[in-house]
Every structure is written in structure tokens, then in C-alpha cells.
KOLVO-872526 format. One record per residue (C-alpha): residue number from 1; residue in three letters; z negated, y, x negated. Coordinates in steps of 0.001 Angstrom, whole numbers, plus 500000, padded with zeros to 6 digits. Last residue first. Layout:
<recs>
NUM / ALA / Z / Y / X
...
</recs>
This chain:
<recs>
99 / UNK / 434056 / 894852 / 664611
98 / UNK / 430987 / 892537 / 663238
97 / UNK / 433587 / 890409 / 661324
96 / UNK / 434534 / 893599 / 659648
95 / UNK / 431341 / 894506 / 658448
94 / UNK / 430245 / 890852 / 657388
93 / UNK / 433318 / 890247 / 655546
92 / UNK / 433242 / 893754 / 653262
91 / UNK / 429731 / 892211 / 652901
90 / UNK / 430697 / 888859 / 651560
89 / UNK / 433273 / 890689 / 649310
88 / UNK / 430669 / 893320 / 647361
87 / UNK / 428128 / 890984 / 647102
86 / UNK / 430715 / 888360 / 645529
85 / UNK / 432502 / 891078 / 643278
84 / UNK / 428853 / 892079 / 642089
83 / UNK / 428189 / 888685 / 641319
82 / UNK / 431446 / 888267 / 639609
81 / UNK / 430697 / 891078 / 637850
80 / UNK / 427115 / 890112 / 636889
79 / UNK / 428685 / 886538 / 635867
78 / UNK / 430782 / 887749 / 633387
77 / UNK / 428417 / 890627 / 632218
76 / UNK / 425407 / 888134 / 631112
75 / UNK / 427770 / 886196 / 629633
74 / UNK / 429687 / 889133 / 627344
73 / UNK / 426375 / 889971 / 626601
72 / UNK / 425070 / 886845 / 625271
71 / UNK / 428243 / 886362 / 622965
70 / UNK / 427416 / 889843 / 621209
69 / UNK / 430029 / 891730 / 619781
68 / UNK / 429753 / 891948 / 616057
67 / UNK / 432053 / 888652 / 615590
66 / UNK / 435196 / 890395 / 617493
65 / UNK / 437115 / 887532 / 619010
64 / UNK / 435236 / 886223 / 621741
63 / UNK / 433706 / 889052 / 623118
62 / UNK / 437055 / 891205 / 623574
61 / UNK / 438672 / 887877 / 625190
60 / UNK / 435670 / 888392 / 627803
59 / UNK / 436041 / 891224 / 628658
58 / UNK / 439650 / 891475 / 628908
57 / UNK / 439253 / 888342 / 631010
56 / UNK / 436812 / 889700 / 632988
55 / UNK / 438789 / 892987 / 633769
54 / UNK / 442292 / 890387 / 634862
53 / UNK / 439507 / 888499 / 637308
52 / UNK / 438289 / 891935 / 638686
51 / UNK / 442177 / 893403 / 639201
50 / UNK / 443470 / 890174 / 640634
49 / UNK / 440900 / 890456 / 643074
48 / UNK / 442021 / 893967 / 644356
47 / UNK / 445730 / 892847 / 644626
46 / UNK / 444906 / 889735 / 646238
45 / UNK / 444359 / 886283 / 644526
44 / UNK / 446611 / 883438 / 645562
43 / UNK / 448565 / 883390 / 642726
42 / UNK / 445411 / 883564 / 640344
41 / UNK / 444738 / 879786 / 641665
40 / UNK / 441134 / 878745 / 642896
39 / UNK / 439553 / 882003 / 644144
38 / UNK / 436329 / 881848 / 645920
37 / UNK / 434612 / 884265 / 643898
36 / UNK / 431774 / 881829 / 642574
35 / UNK / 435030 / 879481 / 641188
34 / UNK / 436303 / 882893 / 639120
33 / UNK / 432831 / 883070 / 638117
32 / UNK / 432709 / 879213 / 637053
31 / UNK / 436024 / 879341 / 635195
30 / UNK / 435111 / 882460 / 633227
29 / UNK / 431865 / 881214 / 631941
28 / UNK / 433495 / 877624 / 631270
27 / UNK / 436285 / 879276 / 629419
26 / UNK / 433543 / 882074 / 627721
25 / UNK / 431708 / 878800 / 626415
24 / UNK / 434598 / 877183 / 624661
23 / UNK / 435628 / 880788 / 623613
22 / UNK / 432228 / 881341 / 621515
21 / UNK / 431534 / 877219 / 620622
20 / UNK / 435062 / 877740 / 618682
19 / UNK / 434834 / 881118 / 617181
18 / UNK / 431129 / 879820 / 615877
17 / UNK / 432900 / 876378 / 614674
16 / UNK / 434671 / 879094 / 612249
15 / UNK / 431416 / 880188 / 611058
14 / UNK / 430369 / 884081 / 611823
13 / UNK / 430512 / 887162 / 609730
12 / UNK / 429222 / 890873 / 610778
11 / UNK / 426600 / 889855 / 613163
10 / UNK / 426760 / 888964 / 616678
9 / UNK / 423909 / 887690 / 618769
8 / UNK / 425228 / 884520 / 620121
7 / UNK / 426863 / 883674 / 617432
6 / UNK / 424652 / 884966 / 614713
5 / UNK / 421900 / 883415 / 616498
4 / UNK / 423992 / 879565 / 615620
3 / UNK / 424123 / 880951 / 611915
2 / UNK / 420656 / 881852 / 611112
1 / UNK / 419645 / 878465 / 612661
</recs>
């Protein structure tokens, strides 16, 4: 048990299988925000866009291979980007639809 909250808490060493279940869960993470944006294909993502999805995946590539950071974290900040991205997008919408 000491193990499995070192990988989702961080701590100085983690298990091999902890690397694993860490990027295994950042892919999904990072696939479901990118989904929540709207964007299928990074070719069809504008400059701006390209810019948020390239900062999560620094983000979350930082997280996943440093075993102090904290796996939680690097969650909780994928999707608040891409929930912030989403706010920020369906308003920038609604404003110019309103025009």
C-alpha cells in the first residue's frame, strides 16, 4: 500500500510498475482533455491550441518521470487546463456569435 501512495503522492523511489501505471494514466488523462477541447488530430489545432496541448504535455511528461512529483497533481492540472481552455473557448464563441 506504501508503494501504490508513493505513486500517486511522490516520494523519493518508486517501483518500476509505478513508472508504468504513472504514464498509462497521464495517456488517458491527456487523451480525454485533448477530446474535452474538441481537438481530434494536433494538425488541425490552431496556433493558440497547439500552444495549451504542447504545455500539457510538458506537464505532464515532467510528472511522469520525476518520482517526487506528485501523480495527483499533474491530474488535477491536466484537466483544470483543459477546463480552463474549454471556458475560455466556449465564451470566445459566445461573444463573437453574439456580433
Amino acid at each position: 500500500m506504501e508503494e501504490l501512495s508513493a505513486v500517486f503522492n511522490g516520494a523519493k523511489e518508486i517501483p518500476l510498475w509505478g513508472f508504468a501505471l504513472r504514464a498509462t494514466l497521464l495517456y488517458f488523462a491527456l487523451i480525454i482533455g485533448v477530446r474535452w477541447m474538441g481537438h481530434r488530430e494536433a494538425g488541425i489545432l490552431a496556433g493558440n491550441n497547439y500552444l495549451v496541448a504542447a504545455g500539457l504535455m510538458s506537464v505532464a511528461a515532467v510528472r511522469m518521470v520525476n518520482a517526487e512529483a506528485s501523480l495527483t497533481a499533474a491530474l488535477l492540472i491536466v484537466f483544470a487546463y483543459s477546463g480552463v481552455n474549454v471556458l475560455i473557448s466556449s465564451s470566445g464563441s459566445q461573444v463573437a456569435g453574439g456580433n
